[in-house]
TIBATI-613614 format. One line per 8 residues: number of its first residue (from 1); for each residue x, y, z of C-alpha. Coordinates in Angstrom, 3 decimals. Each point is the difference from the previous one (the first is absolute). Example, Ala and Ser with C-alpha at 12.3 -4.5 7.8 and 13.67 -1.06 7.14 Angstrom:
<atoms>
1> 12.300:-4.500:7.800 | 1.370:3.440:-0.660
</atoms>
This chain:
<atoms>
1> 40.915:-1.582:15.669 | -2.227:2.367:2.554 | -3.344:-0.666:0.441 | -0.915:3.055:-1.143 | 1.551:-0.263:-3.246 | -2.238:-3.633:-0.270 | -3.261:1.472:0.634 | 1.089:2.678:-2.652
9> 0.848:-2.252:-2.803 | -3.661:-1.754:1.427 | -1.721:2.952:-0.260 | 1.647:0.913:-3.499 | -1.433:-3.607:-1.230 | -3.452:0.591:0.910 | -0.060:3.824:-0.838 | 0.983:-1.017:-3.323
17> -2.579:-2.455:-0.357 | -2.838:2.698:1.024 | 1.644:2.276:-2.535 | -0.634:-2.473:-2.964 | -3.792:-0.324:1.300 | -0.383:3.668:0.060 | 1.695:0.851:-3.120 | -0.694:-3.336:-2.283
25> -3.078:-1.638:0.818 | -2.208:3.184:1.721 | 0.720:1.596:-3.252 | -2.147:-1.234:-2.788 | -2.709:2.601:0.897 | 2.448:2.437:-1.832 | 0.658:-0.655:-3.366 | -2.786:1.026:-1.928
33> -2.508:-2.229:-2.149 | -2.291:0.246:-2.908 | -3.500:-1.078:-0.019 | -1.185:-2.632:-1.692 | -2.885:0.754:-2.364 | -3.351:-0.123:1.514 | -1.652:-3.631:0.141 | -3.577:0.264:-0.155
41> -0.394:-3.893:-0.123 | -2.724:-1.569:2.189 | 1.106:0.312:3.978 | -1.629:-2.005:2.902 | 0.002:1.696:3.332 | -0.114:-2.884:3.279 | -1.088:1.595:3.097 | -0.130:-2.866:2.698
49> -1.999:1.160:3.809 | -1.296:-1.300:2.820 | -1.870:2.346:2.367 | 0.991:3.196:-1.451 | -3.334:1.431:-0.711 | 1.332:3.920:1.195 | 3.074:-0.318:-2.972 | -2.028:-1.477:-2.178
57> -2.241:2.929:-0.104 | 2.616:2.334:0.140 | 2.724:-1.483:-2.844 | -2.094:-2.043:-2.377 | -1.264:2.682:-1.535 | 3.479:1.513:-1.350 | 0.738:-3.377:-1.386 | -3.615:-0.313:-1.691
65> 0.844:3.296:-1.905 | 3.414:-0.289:-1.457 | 0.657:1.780:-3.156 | 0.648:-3.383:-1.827 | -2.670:-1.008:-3.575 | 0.393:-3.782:1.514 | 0.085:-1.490:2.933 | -1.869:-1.716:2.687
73> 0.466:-0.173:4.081 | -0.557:-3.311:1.470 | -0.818:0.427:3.551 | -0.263:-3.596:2.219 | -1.492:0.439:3.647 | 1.298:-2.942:1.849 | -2.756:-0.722:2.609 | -0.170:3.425:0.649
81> -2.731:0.636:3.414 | -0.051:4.078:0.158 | -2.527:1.055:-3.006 | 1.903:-0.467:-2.852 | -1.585:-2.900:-1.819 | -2.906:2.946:0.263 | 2.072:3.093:-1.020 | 1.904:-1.689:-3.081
89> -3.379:-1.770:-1.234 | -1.271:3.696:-0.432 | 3.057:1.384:-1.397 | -0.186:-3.191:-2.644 | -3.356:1.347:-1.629 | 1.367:3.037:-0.513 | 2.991:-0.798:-1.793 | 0.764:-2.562:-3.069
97> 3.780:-0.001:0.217 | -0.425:-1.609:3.564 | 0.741:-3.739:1.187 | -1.409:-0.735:3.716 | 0.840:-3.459:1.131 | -1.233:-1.198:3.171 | 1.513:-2.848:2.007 | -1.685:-1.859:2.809
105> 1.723:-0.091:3.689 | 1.155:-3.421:0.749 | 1.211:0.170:3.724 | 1.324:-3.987:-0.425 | 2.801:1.591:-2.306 | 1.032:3.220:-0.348 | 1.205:0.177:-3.616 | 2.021:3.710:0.134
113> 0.418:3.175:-2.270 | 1.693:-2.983:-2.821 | -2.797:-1.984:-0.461 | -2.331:3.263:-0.282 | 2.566:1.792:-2.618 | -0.202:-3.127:-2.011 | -3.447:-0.248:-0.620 | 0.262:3.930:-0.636
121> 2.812:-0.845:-3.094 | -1.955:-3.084:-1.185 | -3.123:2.477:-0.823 | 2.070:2.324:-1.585 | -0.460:1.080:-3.347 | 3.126:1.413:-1.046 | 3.467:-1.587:0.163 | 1.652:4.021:1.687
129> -0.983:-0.421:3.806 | 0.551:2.863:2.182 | -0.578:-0.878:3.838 | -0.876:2.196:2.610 | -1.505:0.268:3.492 | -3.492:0.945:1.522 | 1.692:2.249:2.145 | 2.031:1.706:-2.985
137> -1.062:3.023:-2.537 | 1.588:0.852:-2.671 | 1.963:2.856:-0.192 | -1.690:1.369:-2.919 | -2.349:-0.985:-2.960 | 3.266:-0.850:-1.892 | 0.843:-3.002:1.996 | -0.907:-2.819:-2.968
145> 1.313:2.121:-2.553 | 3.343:0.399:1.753 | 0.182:-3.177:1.167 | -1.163:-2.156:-3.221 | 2.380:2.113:-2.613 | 2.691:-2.189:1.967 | -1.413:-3.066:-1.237 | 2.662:0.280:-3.000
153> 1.243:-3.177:-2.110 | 1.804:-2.699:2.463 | -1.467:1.752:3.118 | -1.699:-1.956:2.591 | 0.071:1.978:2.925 | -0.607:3.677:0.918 | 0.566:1.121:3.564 | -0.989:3.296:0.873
161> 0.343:2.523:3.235 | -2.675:-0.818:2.951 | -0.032:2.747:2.540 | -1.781:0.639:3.215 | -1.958:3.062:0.973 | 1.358:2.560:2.082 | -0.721:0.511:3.808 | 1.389:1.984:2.941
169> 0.722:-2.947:2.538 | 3.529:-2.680:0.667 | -1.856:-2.867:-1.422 | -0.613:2.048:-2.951 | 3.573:1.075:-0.203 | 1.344:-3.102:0.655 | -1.910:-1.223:-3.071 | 1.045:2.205:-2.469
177> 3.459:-0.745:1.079 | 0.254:-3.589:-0.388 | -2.357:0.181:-3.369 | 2.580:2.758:-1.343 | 2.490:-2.367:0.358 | -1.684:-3.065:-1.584 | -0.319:2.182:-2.691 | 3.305:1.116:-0.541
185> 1.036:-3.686:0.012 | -2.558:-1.824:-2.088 | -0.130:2.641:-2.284 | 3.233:0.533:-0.747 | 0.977:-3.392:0.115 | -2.300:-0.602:-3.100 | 1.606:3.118:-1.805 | 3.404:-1.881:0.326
193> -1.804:-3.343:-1.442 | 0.205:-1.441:3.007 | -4.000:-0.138:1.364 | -0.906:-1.987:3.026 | -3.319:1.252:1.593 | -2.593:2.248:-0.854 | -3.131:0.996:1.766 | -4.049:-1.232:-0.296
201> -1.011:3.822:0.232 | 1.489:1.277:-3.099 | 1.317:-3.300:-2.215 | -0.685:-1.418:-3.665 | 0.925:-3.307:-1.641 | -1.534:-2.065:-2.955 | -2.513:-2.240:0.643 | 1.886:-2.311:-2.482
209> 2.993:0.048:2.421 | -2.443:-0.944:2.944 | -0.925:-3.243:-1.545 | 3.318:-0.556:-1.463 | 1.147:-0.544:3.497 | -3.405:-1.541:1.437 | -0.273:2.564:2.022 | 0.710:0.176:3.847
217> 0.625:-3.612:-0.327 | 3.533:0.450:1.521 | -0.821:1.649:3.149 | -3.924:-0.757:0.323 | 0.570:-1.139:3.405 | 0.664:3.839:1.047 | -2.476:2.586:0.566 | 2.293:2.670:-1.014
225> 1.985:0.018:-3.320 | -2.548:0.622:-2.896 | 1.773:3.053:-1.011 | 3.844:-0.305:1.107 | 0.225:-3.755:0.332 | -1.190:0.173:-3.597 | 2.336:2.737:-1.404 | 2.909:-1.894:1.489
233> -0.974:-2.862:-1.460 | -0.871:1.111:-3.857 | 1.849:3.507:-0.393 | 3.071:-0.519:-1.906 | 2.286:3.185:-1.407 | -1.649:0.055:-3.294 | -3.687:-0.401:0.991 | -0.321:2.723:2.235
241> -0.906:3.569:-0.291 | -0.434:2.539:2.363 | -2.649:3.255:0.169 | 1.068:3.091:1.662 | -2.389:2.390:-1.635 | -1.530:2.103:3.326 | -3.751:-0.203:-1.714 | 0.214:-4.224:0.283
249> 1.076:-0.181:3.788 | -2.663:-1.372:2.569 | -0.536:1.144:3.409 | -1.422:-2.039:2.317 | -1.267:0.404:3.637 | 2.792:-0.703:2.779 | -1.016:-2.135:3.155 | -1.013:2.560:2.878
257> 2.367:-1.826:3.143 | 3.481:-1.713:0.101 | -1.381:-3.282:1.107 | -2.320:-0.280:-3.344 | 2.724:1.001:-2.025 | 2.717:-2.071:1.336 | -2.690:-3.044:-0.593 | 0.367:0.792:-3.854
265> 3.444:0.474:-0.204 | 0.304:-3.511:2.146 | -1.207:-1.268:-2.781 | 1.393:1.665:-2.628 | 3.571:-0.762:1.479 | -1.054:-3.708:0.262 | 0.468:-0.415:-3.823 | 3.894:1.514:-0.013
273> 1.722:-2.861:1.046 | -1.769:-1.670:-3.296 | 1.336:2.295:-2.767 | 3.116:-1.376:-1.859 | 3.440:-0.178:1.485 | 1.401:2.419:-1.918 | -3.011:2.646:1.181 | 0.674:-0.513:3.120
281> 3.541:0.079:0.180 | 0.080:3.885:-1.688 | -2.925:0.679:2.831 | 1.877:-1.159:2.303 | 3.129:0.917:-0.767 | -1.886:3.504:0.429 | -0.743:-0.108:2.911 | 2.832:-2.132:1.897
289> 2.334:2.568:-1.393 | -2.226:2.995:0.932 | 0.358:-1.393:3.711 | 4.000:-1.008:-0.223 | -0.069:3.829:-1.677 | -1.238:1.209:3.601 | 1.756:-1.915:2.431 | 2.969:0.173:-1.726
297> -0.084:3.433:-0.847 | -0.540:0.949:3.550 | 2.891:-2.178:1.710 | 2.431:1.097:-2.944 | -0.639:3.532:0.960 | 0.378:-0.507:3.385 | 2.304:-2.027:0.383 | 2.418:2.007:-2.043
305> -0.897:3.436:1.283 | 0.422:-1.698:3.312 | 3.724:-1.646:-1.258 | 0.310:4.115:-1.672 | -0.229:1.468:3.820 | 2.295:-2.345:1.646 | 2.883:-0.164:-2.613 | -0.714:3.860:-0.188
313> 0.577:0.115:3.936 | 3.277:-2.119:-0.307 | 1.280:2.408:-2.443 | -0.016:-2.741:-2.639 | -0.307:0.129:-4.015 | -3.498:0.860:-0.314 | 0.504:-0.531:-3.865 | -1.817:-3.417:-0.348
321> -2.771:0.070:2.547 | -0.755:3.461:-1.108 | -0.287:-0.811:-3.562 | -2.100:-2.964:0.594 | -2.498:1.998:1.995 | -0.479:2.805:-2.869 | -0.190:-2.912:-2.098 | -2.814:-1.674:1.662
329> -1.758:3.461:0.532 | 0.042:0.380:-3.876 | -1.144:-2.949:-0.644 | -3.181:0.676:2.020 | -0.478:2.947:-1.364 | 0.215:-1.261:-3.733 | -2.419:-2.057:0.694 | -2.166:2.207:1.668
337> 0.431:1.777:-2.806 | -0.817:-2.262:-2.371 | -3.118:-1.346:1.635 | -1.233:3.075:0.106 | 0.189:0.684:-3.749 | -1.530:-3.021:-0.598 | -2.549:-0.744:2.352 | -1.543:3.601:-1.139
345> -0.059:-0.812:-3.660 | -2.237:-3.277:0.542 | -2.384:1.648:2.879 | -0.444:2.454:-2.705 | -1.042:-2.762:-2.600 | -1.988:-1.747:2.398 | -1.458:3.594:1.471 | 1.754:-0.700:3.765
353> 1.722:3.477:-0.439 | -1.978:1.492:2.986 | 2.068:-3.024:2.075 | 3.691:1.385:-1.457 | 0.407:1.234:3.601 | 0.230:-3.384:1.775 | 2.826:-1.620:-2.428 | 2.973:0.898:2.207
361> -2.594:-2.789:3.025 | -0.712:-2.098:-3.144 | 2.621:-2.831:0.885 | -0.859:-0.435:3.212 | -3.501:0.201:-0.541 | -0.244:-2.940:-2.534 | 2.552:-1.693:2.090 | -2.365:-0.249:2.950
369> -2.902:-0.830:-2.307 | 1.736:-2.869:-1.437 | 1.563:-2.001:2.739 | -3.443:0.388:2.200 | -2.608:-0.593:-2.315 | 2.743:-2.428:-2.020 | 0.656:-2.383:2.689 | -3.852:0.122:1.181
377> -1.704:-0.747:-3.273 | 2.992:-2.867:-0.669 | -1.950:-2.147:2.764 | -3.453:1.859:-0.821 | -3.024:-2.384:-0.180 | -2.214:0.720:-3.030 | -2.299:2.780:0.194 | -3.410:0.359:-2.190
385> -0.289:2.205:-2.287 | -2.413:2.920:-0.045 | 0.617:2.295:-2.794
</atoms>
């Protein structure tokens, strides 16, 4: 057996693979749903901040005036230094359906984003939590509404869409790329009852369910985790419900440089290695096979359109060789194909349809996201938390 006919039955294997991805699992965004009936049950809104005075002003009041009859927003300033004990003691006067908890800096032990959500779901009210971010506004006044009517019998969890602003620069760019893609994993993962992460900007989950599993008590010890760590841990494929509706996104403010916003993600990656086994094997099945689909694909080619030329020159039967090489050239272009079918019916659920343009650099892209930031937030020291 050639070598080129070896990397082609290679590059079959893990073409295949991608093709099941593509048109199995990236799927669930296209089968259409009913809604569940409106829930107008109490809902408890936890906004944990330190130091983020500017977003407070700017997002808190979309989440103060959310066309729900009953609810409450729970905001706890963890030692915050920049104004905002000032700014959210004003802003408690002046409304009833607000919660401002205030906790004292203690530089002996820094206690993390964890310890301040828990206080934040100990004062709540209601048993529906919906979490969000200081740095996050809703997408509309519907948010609650939206988010709560998925709060249905035997649901515990509701993860929902958290999206970045728009800017003209890389970093910005670079961000939308690698959030579009969390989304079109975690997302429709859960649609095929198979949830492993959601995200702190945009995610709701019983307050029953919290103390069911005490908490953060399994991975207290990291700074990161309170919203993926946690969905890993408690999302089964009967508990879990997922919100698409456009009006009950979140967009939040992306970091300005690469340096800042490789620090998150650092941190973010830190908590992949934790999920279950069988999480991380389909994510990294994923992606091991998206790189074997690449280096493969490209020695297949070339080797047998270099095998073609030779045998070609000797006046050979060009029957096999030539065959393979349309094959393999068919099979990129199926793909192709079929990425680009559905990669534009999800940016179009999660509004990314302004970046349809990139998919054909979307591999690659994610590719180099993943193995750098990957392999550097795998040996990543902790990082504080400041949102």
């Amino acid at each position: 057996m050639d070598i080129g006919l070896i990397l082609f039955v290679g590059f079959c294997v893990v073409a295949g693979i991608q093709l099941f991805y593509y048109l199995f699992l990236f799927t669930g965004v296209f089968k259409k749903r009913s809604l569940p009936p409106v829930n107008l049950e109490g809902v408890s809104v936890v906004i944990c901040t330190r130091n983020n005075r500017p977003f407070l002003e700017a997002n808190l009041d979309a989440v103060l005036h959310q066309d729900h009859p009953n609810f409450e927003v729970i905001v706890v300033n963890d030692g915050s230094t920049d104004g905002t004990i000032d700014f959210l003691d004003k802003l408690d006067k002046q409304h009833n359906h607000l919660n401002v908890l205030h906790l004292d800096i203690d530089e002996r032990f820094h206690r993390g984003k964890k310890f301040a959500q828990t206080i934040g779901i100990k004062a709540a009210k209601n048993d529906q939590l919906i979490f969000t971010d200081a740095d996050c506004k809703p997408a509309s006044d519907q948010w609650l509404r939206e988010t709560a009517r998925h709060f249905t019998e035997g649901t515990d969890l509701v993860l929902g869409v958290g999206n970045y602003t728009r800017q003209a620069s890389l970093t910005n760019w670079i961000i939308q790329l690698e959030t579009f893609h969390s989304l079109l994993f975690y997302i429709n993962m859960a649609l095929a009852r198979m949830p492993y992460m959601g995200v702190g900007r945009n995610l709701a989950y019983r307050r029953e369910l919290f103390f069911k599993v005490k908490g953060f008590a399994s991975h207290q010890h990291l700074l990161s985790g309170d919203d993926d760590l946690f969905v890993n841990e408690t999302a089964t494929k009967t508990n879990t419900a997922v919100n698409l509706a456009p009006e009950a996104f979140t967009v939040s403010e992306p970091k300005k440089s690469i340096g800042t916003w490789m620090k998150q993600k650092k941190r973010h990656f830190s908590t992949g290695k934790l999920y279950k086994p069988k999480h991380r094997f389909i994510l990294g099945l994923y992606s091991f096979s998206l790189f074997l689909y690449y280096a493969l694909g490209s020695l297949t080619i070339y080797s047998l359109f270099f095998d073609y030329a030779i045998i070609q020159a000797e006046s050979k039967s060009l029957i096999t060789h030539g065959g393979l090489l349309i094959a393999a050239s068919t099979i990129v272009l199926v793909r192709l194909f079929t990425q680009g079918i559905v990669l534009y019916k999800n940016m179009k659920v999660f509004d990314y349809k302004k970046y349809f343009w990139v998919f054909p650099f979307f591999d690659l892209g994610i590719l180099f996201i993943q193995i750098f930031i990957g392999i550097r937030g795998y040996y990543s020291k902790p990082q504080r938390w400041n949102s």
